[in-house]
C-alpha positions in Angstrom: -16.9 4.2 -1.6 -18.2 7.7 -0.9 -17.8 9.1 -4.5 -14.1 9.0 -5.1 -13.6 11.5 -7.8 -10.9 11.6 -11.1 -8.1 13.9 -12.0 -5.1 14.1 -14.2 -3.1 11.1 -13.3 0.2 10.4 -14.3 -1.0 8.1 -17.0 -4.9 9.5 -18.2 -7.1 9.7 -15.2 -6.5 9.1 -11.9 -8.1 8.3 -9.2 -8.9 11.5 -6.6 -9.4 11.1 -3.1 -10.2 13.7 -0.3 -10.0 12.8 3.2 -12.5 14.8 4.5 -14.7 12.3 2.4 -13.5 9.0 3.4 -12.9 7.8 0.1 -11.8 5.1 -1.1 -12.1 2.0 -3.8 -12.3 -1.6 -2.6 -12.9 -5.1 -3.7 -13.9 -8.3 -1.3 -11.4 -10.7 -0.4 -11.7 -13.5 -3.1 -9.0 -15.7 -4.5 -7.5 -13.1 -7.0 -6.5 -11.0 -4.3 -6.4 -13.5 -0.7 -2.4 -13.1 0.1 -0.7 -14.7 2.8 2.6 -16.0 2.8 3.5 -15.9 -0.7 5.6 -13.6 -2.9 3.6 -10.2 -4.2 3.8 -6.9 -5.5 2.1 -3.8 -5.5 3.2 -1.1 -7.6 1.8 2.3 -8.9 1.7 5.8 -8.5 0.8 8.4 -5.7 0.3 12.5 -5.8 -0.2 14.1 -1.8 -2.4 16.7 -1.8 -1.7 17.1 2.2 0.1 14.9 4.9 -1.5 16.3 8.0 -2.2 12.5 8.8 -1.3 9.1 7.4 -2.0 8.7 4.3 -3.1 4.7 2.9 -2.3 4.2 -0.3 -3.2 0.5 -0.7 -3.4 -2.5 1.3 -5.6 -5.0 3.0 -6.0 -4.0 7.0 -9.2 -4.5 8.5 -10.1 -4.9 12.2 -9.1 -8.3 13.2 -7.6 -9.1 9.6 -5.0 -7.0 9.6 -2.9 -8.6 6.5 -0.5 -5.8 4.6 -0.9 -1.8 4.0 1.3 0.7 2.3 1.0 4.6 3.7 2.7 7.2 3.6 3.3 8.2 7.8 5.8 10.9 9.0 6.4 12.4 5.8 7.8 8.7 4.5 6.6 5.5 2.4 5.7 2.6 4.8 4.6 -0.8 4.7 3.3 -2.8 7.2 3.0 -6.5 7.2 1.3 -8.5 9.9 1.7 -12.2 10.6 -0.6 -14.7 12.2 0.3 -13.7 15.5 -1.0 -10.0 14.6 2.7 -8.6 15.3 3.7 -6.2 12.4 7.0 -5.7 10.5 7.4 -2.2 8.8 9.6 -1.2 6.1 10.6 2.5 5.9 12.0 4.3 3.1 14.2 7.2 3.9 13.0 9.6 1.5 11.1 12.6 2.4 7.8 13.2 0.6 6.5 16.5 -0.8 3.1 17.4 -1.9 1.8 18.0 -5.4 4.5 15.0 -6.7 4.2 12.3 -8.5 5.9 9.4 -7.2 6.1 5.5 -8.2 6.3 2.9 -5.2 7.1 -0.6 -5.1 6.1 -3.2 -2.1 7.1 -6.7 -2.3 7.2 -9.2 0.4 9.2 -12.4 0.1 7.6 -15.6 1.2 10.9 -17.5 1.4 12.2 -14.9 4.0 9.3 -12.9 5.5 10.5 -9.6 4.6 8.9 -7.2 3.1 10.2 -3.9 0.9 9.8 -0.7 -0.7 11.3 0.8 -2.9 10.3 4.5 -4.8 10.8 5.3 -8.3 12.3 2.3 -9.1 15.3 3.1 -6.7 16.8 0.7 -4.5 14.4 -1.4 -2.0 14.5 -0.3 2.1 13.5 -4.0 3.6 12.3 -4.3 7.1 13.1 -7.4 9.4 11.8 -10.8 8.8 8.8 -11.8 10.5 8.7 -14.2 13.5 6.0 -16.2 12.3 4.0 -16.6 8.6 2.2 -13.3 6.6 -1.3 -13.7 8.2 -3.9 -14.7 5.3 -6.6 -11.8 6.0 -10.2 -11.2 4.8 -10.0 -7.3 4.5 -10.9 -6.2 1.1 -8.2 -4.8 -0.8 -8.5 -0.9 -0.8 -7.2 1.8 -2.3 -7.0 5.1 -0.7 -8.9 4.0 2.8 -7.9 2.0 5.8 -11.0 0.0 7.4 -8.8 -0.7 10.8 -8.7 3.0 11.6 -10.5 6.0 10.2 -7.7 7.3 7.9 -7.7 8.1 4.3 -5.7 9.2 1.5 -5.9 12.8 0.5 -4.8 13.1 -2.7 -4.0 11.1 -6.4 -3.8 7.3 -7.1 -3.0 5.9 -10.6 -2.3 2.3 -12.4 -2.0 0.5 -9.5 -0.9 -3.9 -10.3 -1.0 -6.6 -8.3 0.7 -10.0 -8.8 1.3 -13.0 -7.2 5.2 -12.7 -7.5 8.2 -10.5 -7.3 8.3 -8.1 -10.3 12.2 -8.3 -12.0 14.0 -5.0 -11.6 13.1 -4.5 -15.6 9.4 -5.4 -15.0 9.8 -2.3 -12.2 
């Protein structure tokens, strides 16, 4: 979406994205990548170029189908979940981000529990609370880079991003 460009990526290419641009990639809900309240993972890397405003890195949060996204916001990895009620859990991680630095993140959220994590360079998870009611099943496309709830957008490097339907093992991490 509006010509998202490549640079060197911490494995080949990656993905470039300026925000000035509202770039972003995206694929239609479908049954590969509906979630709702089951275990998942995302998992990849992330380069800032600037942090003057949040920053999505992937997730699926479109107006009225708000569902999951992972941003970086005040300098910090988030995640936001939402359930069917539209109220959101967040998960912080305490580590202060830099620009021009590579880092790997981690998001799961566990079904059994409603909680959902992050974790960065394959550290320890931060978890948020559990949510009062089930993950809400939205019909957002999953992006990369771009939020379609609100007009922000990453500014910066996205590379080998992976999906699954389950938690990943700390060795799979």
């Amino acid at each position: 979406n509006n010509t998202v460009t490549q640079n060197v990526g911490k494995v080949g290419s990656a993905a470039q994205f300026t925000a000035a641009n509202s770039e972003s990639l995206s694929i239609a809900d479908n049954s590969s990548v509906h979630l709702g309240d089951i275990d998942y993972t995302f998992a990849g890397w992330f380069y800032l170029d600037s942090q003057t405003a949040d920053r999505p890195i992937v997730g699926k949060d479109g107006s009225g189908q708000r569902d999951v996204l992972v941003y970086v916001t005040s300098t910090k990895l988030t995640a936001a979940v939402f359930d069917n009620l539209g109220a959101a859990i967040s998960a912080v991680h305490p580590t202060v981000l830099s620009n021009a630095i590579w880092y790997f993140f981690t998001y799961q959220y566990t079904a059994t529990t409603r909680v959902p994590a992050v974790s960065l360079n394959g550290g320890a998870f931060t978890s948020g609370s559990a949510l009062a009611a089930p993950h809400n099943a939205g019909i957002a496309a999953l992006r990369l880079g771009g939020r379609d709830y609100v007009d922000i957008w990453m500014d910066g490097r996205i590379d080998q991003v992976g999906f699954w339907k389950r938690l990943l093992t700390a060795a799979e991490i």
